[in-house]
C-alpha positions as YAML, in Angstrom:
chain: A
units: angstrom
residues:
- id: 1
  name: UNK
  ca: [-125.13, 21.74, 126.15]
- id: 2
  name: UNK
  ca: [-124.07, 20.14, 129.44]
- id: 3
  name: UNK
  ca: [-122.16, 16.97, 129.56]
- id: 4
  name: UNK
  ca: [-122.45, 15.28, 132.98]
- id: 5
  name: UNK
  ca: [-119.45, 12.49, 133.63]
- id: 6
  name: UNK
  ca: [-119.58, 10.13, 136.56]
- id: 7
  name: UNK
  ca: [-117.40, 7.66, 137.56]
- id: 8
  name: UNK
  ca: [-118.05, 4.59, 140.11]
- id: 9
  name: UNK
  ca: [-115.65, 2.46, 142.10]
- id: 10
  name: UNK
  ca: [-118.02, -0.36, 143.13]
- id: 11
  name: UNK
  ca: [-117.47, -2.30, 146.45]
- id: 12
  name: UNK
  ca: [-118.39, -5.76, 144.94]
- id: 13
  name: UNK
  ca: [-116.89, -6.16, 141.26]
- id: 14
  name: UNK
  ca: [-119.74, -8.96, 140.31]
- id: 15
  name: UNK
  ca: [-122.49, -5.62, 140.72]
- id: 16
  name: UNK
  ca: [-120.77, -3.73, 138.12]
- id: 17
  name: UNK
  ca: [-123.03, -5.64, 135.04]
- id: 18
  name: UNK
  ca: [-126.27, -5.09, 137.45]
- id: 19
  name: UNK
  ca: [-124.94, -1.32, 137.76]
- id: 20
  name: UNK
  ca: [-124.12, -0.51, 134.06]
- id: 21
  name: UNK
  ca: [-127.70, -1.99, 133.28]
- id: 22
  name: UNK
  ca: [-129.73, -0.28, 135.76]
- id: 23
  name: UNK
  ca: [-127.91, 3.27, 134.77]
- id: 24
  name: UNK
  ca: [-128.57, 2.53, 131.16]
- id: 25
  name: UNK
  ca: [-132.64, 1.86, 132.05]
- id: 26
  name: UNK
  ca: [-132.61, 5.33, 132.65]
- id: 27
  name: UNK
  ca: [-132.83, 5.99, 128.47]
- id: 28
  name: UNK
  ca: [-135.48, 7.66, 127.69]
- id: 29
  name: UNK
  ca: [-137.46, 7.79, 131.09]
- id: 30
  name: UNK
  ca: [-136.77, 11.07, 131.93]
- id: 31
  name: UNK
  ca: [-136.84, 14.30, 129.66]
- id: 32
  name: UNK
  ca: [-134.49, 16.88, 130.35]
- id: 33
  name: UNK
  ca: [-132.28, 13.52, 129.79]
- id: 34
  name: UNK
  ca: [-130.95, 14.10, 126.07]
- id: 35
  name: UNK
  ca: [-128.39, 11.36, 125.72]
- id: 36
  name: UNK
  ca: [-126.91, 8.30, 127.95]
- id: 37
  name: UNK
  ca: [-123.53, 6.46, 127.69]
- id: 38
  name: UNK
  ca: [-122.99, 4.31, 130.40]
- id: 39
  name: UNK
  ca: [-119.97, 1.26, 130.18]
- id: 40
  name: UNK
  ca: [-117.80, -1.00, 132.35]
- id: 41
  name: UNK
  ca: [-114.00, -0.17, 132.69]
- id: 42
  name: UNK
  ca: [-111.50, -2.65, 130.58]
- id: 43
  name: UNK
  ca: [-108.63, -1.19, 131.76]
- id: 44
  name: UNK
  ca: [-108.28, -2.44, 135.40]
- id: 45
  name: UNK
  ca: [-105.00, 0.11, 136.40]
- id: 46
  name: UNK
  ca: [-104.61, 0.73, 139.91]
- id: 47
  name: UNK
  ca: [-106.41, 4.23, 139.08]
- id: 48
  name: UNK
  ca: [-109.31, 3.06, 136.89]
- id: 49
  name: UNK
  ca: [-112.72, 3.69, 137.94]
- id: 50
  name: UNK
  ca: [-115.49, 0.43, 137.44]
- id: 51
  name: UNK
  ca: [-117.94, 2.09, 135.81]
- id: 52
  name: UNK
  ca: [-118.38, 5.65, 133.77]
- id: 53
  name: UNK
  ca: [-121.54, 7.37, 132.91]
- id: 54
  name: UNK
  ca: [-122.04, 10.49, 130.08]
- id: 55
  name: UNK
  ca: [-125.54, 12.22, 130.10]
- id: 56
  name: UNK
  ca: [-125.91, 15.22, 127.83]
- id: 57
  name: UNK
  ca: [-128.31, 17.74, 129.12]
- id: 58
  name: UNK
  ca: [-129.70, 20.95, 127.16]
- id: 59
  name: UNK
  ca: [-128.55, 23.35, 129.76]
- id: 60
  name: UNK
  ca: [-127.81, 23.61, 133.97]
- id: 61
  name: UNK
  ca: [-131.67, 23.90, 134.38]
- id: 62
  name: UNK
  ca: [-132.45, 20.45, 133.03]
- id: 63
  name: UNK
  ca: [-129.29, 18.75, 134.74]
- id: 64
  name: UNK
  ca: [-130.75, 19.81, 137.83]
- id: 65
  name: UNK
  ca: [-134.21, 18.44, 136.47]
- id: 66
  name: UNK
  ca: [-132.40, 15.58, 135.80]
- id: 67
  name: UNK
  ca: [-130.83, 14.87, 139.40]
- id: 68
  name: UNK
  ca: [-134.38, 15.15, 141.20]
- id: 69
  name: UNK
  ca: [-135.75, 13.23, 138.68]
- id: 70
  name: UNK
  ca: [-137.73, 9.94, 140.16]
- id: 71
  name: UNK
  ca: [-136.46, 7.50, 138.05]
- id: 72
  name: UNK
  ca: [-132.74, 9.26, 139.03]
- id: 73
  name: UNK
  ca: [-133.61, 8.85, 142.79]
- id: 74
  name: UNK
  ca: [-134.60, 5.11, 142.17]
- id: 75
  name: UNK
  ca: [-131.42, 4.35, 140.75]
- id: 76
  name: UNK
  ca: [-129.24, 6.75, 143.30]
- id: 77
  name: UNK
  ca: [-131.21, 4.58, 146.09]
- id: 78
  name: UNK
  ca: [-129.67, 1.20, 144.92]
- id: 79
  name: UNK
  ca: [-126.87, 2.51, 143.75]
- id: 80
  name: UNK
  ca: [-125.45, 5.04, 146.25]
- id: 81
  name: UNK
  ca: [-124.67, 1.93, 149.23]
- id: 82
  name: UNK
  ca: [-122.77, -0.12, 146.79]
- id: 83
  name: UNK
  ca: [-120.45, 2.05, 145.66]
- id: 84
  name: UNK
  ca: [-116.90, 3.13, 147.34]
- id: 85
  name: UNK
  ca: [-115.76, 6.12, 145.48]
- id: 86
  name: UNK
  ca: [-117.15, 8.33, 143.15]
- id: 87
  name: UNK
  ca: [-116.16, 11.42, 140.69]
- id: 88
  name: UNK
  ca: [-117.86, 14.06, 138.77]
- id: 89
  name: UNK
  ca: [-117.45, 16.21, 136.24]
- id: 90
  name: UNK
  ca: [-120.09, 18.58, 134.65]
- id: 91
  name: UNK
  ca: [-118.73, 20.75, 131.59]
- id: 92
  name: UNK
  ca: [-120.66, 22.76, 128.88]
- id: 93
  name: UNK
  ca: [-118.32, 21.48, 126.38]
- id: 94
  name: UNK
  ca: [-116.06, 18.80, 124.87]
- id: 95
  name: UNK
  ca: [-113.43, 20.15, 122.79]
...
């Protein structure tokens, strides 16, 4: 199982809702796609992040399916010029 975390710093705070809601259309539109999390940040510290996302993926094969998936690329399009920083973190598992 891979676990795929992303974290957003958005450039204009009143996208966030619009962000969180287009990331969570993604459920169950694209099938190497197992599992989606996807929430706003409540903590608002200097080094808090906007916006996290959790997928959970079968293995490296369908993560990859996952990130040239259409419906991915849609939502990369929109996304990818509104926000300001952003962090991964892929890892097989969560102990």
């Amino acid at each position: 199982m891979i676990n795929h975390v992303v974290m957003f710093k958005m450039a204009d705070p009143d996208e966030i809702g619009e962000a969180v809601e287009r990331i969570g259309a993604m459920a169950g539109r694209i099938p190497t796609l197992n599992s989606i999390h996807v929430g706003r940040d409540i903590n608002r510290g200097p080094a808090a992040f906007d916006v996290v996302l959790v997928t959970e993926h079968d293995d490296e094969d369908a993560l990859k399916g996952y990130a040239t998936h259409p419906v991915h690329l849609e939502l990369l399009e929109w996304l990818k010029p509104r926000w300001t920083e952003r962090a991964v973190v892929d890892t097989a598992e969560f102990v």
